[in-house]
PANUDO-798238 format. One record per residue (C-alpha): residue in three letters; z, x, y. Coordinates in steps of 0.2 Angstrom, whole numbers, padded with zeros to 4 digits, always signed. Example, Ala and Ser with C-alpha at 12.3 -4.5 7.8 and 13.67 -1.06 7.14 Angstrom:
<recs>
ALA+0039+0062-0022/SER+0036+0068-0005/
</recs>
This chain:
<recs>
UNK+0281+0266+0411/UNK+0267+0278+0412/UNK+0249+0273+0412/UNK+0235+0276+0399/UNK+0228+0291+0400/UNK+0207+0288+0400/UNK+0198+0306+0400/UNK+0181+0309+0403/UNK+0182+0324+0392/UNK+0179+0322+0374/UNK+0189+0326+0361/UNK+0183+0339+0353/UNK+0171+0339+0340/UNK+0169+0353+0324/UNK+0161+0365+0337/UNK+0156+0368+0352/UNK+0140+0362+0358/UNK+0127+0370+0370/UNK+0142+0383+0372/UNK+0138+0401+0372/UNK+0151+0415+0364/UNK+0158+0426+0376/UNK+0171+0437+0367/UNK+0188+0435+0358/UNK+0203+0444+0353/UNK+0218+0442+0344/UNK+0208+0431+0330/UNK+0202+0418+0345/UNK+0184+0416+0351/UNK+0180+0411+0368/UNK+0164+0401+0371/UNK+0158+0395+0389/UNK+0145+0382+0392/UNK+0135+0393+0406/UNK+0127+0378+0413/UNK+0141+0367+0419/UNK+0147+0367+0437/UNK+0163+0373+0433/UNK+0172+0384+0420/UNK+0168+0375+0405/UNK+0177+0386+0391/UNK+0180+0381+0373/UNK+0192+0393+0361/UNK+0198+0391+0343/UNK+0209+0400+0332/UNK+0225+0399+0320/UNK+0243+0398+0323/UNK+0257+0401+0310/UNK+0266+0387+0313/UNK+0265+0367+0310/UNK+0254+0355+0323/UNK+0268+0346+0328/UNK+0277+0364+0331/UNK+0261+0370+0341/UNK+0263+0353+0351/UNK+0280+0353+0353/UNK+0277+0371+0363/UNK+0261+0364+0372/UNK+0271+0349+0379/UNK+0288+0356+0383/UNK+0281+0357+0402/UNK+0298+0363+0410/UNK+0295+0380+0401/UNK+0276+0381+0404/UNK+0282+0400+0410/UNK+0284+0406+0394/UNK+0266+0403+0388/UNK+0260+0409+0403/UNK+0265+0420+0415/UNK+0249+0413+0426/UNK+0262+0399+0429/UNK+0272+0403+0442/UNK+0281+0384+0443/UNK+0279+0369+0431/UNK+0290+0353+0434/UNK+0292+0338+0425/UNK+0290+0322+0435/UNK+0289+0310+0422/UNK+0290+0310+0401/UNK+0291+0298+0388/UNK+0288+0299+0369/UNK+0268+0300+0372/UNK+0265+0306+0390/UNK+0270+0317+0406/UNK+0266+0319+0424/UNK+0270+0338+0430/UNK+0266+0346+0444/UNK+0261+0364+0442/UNK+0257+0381+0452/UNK+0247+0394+0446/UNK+0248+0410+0453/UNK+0233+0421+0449/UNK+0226+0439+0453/UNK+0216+0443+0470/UNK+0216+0424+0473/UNK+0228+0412+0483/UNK+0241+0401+0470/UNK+0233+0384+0466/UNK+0244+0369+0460/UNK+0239+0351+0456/UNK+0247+0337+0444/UNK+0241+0333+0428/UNK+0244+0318+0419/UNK+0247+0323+0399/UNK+0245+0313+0383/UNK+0246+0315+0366/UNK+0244+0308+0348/UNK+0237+0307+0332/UNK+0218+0307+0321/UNK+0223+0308+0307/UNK+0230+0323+0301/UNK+0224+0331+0317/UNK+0236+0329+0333/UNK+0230+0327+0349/UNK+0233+0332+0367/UNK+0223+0328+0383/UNK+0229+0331+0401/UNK+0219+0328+0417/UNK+0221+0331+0435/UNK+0231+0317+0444/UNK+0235+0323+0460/UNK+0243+0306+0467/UNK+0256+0305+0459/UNK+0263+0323+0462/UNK+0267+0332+0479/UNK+0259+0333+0494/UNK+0249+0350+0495/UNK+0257+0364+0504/UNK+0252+0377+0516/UNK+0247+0392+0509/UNK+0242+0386+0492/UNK+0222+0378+0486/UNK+0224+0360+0477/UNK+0213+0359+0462/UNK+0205+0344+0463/UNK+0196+0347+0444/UNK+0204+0350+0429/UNK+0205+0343+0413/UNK+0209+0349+0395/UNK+0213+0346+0376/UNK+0219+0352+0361/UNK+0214+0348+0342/UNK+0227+0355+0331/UNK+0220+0351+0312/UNK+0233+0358+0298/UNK+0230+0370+0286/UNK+0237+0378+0274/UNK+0247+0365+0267/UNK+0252+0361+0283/UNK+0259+0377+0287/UNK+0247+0383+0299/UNK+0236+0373+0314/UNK+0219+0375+0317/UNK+0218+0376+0335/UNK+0202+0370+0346/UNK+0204+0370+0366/UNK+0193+0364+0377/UNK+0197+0366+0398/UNK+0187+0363+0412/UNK+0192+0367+0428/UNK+0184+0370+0447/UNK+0197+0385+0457/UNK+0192+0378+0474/UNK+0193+0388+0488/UNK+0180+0401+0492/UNK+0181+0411+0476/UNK+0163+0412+0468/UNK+0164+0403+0451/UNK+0153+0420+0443/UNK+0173+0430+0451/UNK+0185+0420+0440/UNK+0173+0414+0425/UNK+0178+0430+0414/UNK+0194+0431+0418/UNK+0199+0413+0415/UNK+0186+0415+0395/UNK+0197+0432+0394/UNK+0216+0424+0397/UNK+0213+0411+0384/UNK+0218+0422+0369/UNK+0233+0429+0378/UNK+0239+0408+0379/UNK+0234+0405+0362/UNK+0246+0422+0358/UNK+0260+0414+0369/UNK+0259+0398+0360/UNK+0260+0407+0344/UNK+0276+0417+0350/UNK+0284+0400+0356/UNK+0280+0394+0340/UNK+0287+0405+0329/UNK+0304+0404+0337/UNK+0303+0384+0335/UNK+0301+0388+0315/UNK+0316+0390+0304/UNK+0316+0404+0292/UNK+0305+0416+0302/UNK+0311+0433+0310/UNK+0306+0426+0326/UNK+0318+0410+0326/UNK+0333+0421+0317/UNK+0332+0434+0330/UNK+0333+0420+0343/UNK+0346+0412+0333/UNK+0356+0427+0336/UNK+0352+0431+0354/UNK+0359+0412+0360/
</recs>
């Protein structure tokens, strides 16, 4: 059985603190805590579909892919109701392809569901030759209904060191600018997972 997940990352609270906005797009704003020693970003926005639709995407680790295309491989080493271990590649612009292994959990405040992850590097492959091992990365995920339930709330939080050589002043913007394009491939995931919308009758139709 997996073990208990114990982040030193907070949840999130009802806004970001010491942060300072950076940009947004696609109805998500982008904050970054510029006095951190790594990328410290924090990103809210709304997603038409229910939390535990929005979860459902953001913890179905074997399709990562779809998200993200900065994931070039994302494999499941071990899920139960409340937990994964998966080992993951990124493969990024300019920069070599990192991977690491994150240990995942998620529950429930509330109305608000939760999801946290953190680096957990023993208990995934060895590194390889070519490719940076993160050794710093740690996330979570509010998602507060609205609504009616309809609708989530979204507030992310990541922290995360690229390692390697890369100056952290090369990769800062990029990282505060891909944020919006995941939360708009969480949406599109979404949508497909919610019956009655275009997205999931065209899908429908298509398998």
């Amino acid at each position: 059985m997996l073990r208990l997940l114990a982040l030193a990352l907070p949840l999130l609270a009802a806004g970001p603190h010491n942060f300072k906005h950076v940009g947004g797009k696609h109805g998500v704003e982008v904050f970054r805590n510029q006095a951190s020693p790594v990328i410290d970003l924090y990103a809210e926005g709304d997603i038409e579909a229910p939390p535990s639709v929005v979860r459902d995407v953001l913890v179905d680790y074997a399709h990562a892919s779809k998200v993200t295309d900065n994931v070039a491989e994302s494999r499941v080493i071990d899920k139960n109701d409340h937990e994964a271990v998966v080992y993951q590649r990124l493969k990024l612009p300019v920069i070599s392809d990192r991977d690491f292994t994150l240990h995942a959990t998620w529950g429930q405040r509330g109305p608000t569901l939760t999801l946290q992850y953190a680096i957990d590097n023993a208990r995934g492959p060895q590194p390889r030759d070519g490719i940076v091992r993160l050794s710093t990365l740690q996330g979570s995920w509010l998602l507060e209904p609205i609504r009616g339930g309809a609708a989530t709330h979204a507030r992310y939080r990541v922290q995360i060191d690229l390692a390697g050589s890369v100056p952290k002043w090369m990769v800062s913007g990029g990282a505060a600018k891909n944020i919006p394009k995941l939360f708009e491939g969480v949406r599109k995931q979404a949508a497909l997972r919610v019956p009655g919308t275009p997205e999931a009758r065209r899908n429908q139709i298509v398998r």
